[in-house]
Structure formats: C-alpha cells, structure tokens
C-alpha positions as CSV (number, residue, x, y, z in Angstrom):
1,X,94.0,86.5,-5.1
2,X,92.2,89.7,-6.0
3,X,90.3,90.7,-8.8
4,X,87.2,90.9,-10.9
5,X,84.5,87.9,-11.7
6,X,85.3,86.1,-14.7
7,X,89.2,87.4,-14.5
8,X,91.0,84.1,-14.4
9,X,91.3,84.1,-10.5
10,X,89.8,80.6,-9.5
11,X,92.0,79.2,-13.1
12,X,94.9,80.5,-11.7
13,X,94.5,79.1,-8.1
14,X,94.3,75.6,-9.5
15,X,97.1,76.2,-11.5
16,X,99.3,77.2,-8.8
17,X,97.8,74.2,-6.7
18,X,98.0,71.6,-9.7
19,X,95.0,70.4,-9.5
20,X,91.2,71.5,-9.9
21,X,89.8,72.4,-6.8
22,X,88.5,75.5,-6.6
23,X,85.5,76.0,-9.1
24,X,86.2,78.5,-11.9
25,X,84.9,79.5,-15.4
26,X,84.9,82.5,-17.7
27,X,80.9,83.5,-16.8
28,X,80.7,86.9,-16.1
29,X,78.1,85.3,-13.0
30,X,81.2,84.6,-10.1
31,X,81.7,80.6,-9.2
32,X,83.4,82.0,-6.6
33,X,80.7,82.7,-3.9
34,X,83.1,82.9,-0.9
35,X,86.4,83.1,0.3
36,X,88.3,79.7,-0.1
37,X,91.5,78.7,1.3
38,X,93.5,75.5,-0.5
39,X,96.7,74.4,1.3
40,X,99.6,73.4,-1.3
41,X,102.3,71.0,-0.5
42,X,105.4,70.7,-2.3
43,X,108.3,70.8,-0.2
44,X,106.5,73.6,1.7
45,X,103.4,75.0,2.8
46,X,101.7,77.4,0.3
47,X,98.0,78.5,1.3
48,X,96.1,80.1,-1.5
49,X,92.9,82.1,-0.5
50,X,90.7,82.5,-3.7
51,X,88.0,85.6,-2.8
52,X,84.6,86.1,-4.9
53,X,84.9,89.4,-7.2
54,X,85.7,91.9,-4.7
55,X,86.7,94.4,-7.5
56,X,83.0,94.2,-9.0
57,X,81.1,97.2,-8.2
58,X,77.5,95.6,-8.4
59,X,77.5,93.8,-5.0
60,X,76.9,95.6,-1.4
61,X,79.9,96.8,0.4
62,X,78.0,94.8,3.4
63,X,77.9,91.7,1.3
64,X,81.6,91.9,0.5
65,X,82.8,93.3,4.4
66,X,81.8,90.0,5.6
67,X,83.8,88.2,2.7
68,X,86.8,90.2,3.5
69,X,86.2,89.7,7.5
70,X,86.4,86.1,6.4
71,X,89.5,86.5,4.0
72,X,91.1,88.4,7.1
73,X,90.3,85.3,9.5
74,X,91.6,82.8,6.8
75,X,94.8,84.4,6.3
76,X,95.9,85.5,9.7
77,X,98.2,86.4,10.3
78,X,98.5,88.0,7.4
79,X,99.7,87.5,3.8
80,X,102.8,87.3,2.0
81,X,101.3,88.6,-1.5
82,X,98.2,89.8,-2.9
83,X,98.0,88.5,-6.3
84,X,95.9,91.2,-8.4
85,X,94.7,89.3,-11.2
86,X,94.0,90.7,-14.6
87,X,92.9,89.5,-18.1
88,X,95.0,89.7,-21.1
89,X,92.4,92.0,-23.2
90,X,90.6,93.4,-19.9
91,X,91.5,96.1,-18.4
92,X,88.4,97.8,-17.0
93,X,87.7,100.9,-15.0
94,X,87.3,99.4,-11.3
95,X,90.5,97.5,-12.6
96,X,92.5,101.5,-13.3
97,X,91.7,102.4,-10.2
98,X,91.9,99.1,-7.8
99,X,95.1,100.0,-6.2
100,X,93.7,103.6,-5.1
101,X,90.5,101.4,-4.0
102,X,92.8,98.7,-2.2
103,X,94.4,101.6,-0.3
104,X,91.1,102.7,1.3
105,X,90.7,99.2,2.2
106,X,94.1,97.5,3.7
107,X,96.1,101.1,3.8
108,X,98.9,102.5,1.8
109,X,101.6,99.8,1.9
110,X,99.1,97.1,0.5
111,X,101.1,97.8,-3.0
112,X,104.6,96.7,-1.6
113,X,103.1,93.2,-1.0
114,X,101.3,92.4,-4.9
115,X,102.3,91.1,-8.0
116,X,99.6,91.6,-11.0
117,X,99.0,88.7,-12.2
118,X,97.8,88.2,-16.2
119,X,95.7,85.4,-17.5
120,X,94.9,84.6,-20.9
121,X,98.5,84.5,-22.0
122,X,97.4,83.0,-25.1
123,X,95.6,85.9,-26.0
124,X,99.0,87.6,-26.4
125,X,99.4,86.2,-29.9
126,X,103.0,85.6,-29.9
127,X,103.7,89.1,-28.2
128,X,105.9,89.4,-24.7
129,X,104.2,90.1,-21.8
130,X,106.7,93.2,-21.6
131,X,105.8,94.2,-25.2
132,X,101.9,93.4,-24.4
133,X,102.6,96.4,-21.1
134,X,105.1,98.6,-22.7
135,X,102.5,99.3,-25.7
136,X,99.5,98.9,-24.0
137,X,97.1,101.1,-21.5
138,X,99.3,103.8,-20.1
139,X,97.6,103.2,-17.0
140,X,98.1,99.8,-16.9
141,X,101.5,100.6,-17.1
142,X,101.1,103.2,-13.9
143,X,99.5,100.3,-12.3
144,X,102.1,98.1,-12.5
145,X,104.5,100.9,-11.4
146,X,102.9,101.5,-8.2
147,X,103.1,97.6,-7.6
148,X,107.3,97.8,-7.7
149,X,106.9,96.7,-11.5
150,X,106.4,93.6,-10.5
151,X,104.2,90.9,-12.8
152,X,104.2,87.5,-14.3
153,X,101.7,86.2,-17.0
154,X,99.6,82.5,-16.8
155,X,99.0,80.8,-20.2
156,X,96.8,77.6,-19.0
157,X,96.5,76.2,-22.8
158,X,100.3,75.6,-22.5
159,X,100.7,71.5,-21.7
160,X,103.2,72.0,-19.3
161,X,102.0,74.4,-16.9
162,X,104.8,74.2,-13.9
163,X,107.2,76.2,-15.6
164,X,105.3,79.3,-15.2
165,X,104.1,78.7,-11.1
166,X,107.6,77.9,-10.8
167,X,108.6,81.0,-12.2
168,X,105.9,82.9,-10.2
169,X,106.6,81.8,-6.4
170,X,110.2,82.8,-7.4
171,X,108.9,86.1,-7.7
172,X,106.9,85.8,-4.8
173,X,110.0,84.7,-2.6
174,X,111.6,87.6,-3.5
175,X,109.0,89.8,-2.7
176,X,108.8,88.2,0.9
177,X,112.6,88.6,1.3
178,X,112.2,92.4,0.2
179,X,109.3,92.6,3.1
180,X,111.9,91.1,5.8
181,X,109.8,87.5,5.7
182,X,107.3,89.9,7.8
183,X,103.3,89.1,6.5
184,X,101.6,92.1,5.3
185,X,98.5,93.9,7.5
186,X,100.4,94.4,11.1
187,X,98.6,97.2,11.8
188,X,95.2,96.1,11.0
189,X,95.3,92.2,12.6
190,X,96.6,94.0,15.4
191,X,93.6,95.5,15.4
192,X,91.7,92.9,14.9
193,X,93.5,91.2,18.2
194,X,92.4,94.0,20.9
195,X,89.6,93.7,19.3
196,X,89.4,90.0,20.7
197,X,91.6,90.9,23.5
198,X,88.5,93.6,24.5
199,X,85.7,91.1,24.3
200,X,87.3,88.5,26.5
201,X,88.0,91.5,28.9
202,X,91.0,91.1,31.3
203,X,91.8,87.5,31.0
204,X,95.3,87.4,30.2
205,X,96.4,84.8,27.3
206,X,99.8,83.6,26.1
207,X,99.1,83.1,22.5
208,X,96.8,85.2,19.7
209,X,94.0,83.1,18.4
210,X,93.7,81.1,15.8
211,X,91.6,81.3,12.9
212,X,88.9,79.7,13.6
213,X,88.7,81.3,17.0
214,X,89.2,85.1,16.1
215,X,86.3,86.8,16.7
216,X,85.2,90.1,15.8
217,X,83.5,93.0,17.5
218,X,80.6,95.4,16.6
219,X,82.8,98.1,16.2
220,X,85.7,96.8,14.1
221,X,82.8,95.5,11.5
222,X,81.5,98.4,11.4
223,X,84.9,100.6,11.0
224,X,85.4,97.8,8.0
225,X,82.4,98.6,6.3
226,X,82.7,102.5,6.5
227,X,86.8,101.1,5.0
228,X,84.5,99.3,2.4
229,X,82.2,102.2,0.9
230,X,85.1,103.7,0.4
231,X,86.4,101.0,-1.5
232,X,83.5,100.7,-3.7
233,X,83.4,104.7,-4.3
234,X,87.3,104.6,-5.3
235,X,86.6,101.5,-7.8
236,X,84.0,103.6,-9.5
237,X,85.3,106.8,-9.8
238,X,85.9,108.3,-13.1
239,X,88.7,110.2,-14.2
240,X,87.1,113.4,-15.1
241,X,90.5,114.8,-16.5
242,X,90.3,112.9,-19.7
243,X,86.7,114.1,-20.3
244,X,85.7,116.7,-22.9
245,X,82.6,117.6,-21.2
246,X,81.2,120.9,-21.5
247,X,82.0,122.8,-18.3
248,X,78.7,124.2,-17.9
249,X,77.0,120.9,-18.2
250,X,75.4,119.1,-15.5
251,X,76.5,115.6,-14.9
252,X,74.4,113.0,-13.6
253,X,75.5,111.1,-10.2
254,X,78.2,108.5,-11.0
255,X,78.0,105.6,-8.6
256,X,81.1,106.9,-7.3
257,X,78.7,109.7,-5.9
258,X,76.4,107.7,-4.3
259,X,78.6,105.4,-2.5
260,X,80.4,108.2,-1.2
261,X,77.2,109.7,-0.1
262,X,76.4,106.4,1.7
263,X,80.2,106.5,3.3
264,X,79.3,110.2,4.7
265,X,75.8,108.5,6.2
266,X,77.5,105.9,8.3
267,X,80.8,107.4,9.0
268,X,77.7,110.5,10.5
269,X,75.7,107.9,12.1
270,X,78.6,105.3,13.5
271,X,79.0,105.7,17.7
C-alpha cells in the first residue's frame, strides 16, 4: 500500500486484514514509522505490506531508500498489486504526479500492477464513486487511466465491512490473472539477486534467498537512492502549463529544483 500520511493507508490495511493491527489515524504526523508486513488467512495467504508516507515530500530520499530497501526485502519476490491509496476530498500535488514519480522509482510497467484505492467513502455523500471520478479532478481521472481504470472505494463507517474487501481482492485477482500470475519487479529483484550472488562470490546456490537473508550491496543502495531523488523531484514538480505567470518573471526554486539538483550531485559523484 502506497500513499501519503494521513491517507487512509494503515485504515485500510486492517480492513482488508479484519482486524486492528497495524496502527493508523487521520494525524497528518505518520503512525506508520516503517514498513510492516501482516499475513492474512482466509482460505489463502494474503500478505499486506503497509509503508510510512513514501508520497510525502518532507522526508529525505535517504530516509525513505532504506524504507523501500526494506519494502523490497519484505515482498520478495515481488508483488501482485500496489494499492495507491487516496482520500475522498484529497487529491494533492505529489498525489497528480505519483505515477510519473513511481516510474522513476520501480520503472514504467509499475502502473499495470495498481489499483487506486479511495478512503473516506462516506465523504461521498450519497454520490457513486464513478460519479465522485467522472466529475471530479480531470487529473484524477488521467490518473486512474494510466492505472488500466482500475479502482475500488473503502467506506469503514459501514457496519459490515467484508463486502467491500470482498469486492476488492476480486479485483485484485483479476489484475494477477491479466499479469500471467507473474509478481511485479522481475527486472529489479533480479537485480537485487546478483547483487547477492556478487557478494557471496562464486559459490554456487540452488535456491534465491529468502527475506530475511537478502542482502544488499553498496552499489545497488546507492543506484536506489540516485532512483529515489528522482522520485522526490517528480512528486514535487509543478505543472507550469496551467500557470499564468508572466514570462519574463523570475521564479524562485521549487523543491522540484533542488532535488533534481541533488540527483545531478550524486548521479556526478557515484563510482
């Protein structure tokens, strides 16, 4: 699960387990302070990996490579479906622009695996969820396009609650038989694997590690966190098209422009 502090993420999670178990709350100030992985039973193995507000644009991209190293390790070999996750009344600018930013990070294809996920369905006010997109940002509605229009909507102040998870891993089954059943993020555990396969040198092994024995070399962290500037300077990038500025006026930096900046310094500086 993907998205901004105080989204809904950690709300949803429990939902989908049925239970309260990862720690959430509307605070704009994250309960989430790193990656968490619940395992749900019923009838099948589901594992649900919550992440702290990756999409917020006030942390380090150091902090957050390490969360996403650890998101990496937690769902290897790879993930079925990001959910993106999205407030009914939200829709921020590092939200606009998260798929362009998610790109930079796990590559183009990351869109064929998510589903956007809305909470606050009560906030809808007797609207569809369909009505609530159809008339609502027009790039929400491009966003939702470049995810194969595919979304579902949470409402926890409904009683019963099952309907609607039902409903979603439906969705999400049909996204993993679209896939070929095949996890998403080939190209980038495989990485991740000579990566391993280079630090133990020539020893030959039958199986790829586990999670709790994949480590990581120097220089795939540091390609990460060169991956996760960019991220940062995508999420904060403004659209300049819309803008009525006056051509001949100055701008001042946007933070877009200084992560960027920091992005030229260690992609310069990396061996």
């Amino acid at each position: 699960m993907i998205g901004k502090t105080g989204g809904g993420k950690s709300a949803a999670g429990n939902t989908i387990v049925g239970k309260r178990v990862l720690r959430s709350s509307t605070s704009a100030v994250s309960q989430t302070k790193s990656c968490e992985k619940v395992l749900v039973t019923r009838g099948r193995n589901i594992e649900v990996i919550d992440t702290p507000g990756i999409l917020d644009t006030n942390k380090s991209a150091d902090s957050i490579k390490n969360e996403i190293a650890k998101c990496l390790k937690l769902s290897y070999p790879g993930p079925h479906v990001f959910l993106l996750v999205l407030q009914i009344g939200r829709f921020t600018k590092e939200e606009e622009n998260s798929i362009d930013a998610l790109e930079k990070l796990f590559g183009p294809l990351v869109s064929n695996y998510m589903i956007v996920l809305f909470t606050h369905g009560d906030q809808l006010k007797g609207k569809s969820i369909v009505e609530f997109i159809q008339s609502g940002h027009p790039k929400l509605r491009q966003l939702i396009d470049r995810c194969g229009n595919r979304f579902h909507v949470f409402n926890n102040k409904k009683k019963c609650k099952r309907f609607q998870v039902v409903e979603l891993i439906k969705k999400i089954d049909e996204l993993v038989e679209e896939n070929g059943r095949q996890p998403f993020g080939e190209e980038m555990y495989e990485e991740m694997w000579q990566s391993e396969e280079r630090q133990v040198g020539d020893t030959k092994r039958e199986d790829k590690p586990t999670e709790e024995h994949l480590p990581l070399t120097s220089s795939f962290m540091a390609d990460l966190l060169q991956k996760m500037i960019l991220f940062q300077a995508t999420l904060a990038a403004t659209d300049r098209t819309n803008t009525d500025d006056d051509p001949g006026q100055s701008v001042a930096p946007t933070d877009s422009h200084l992560y960027l900046s920091e992005a030229k310094s260690v992609i310069e500086t990396a061996p």
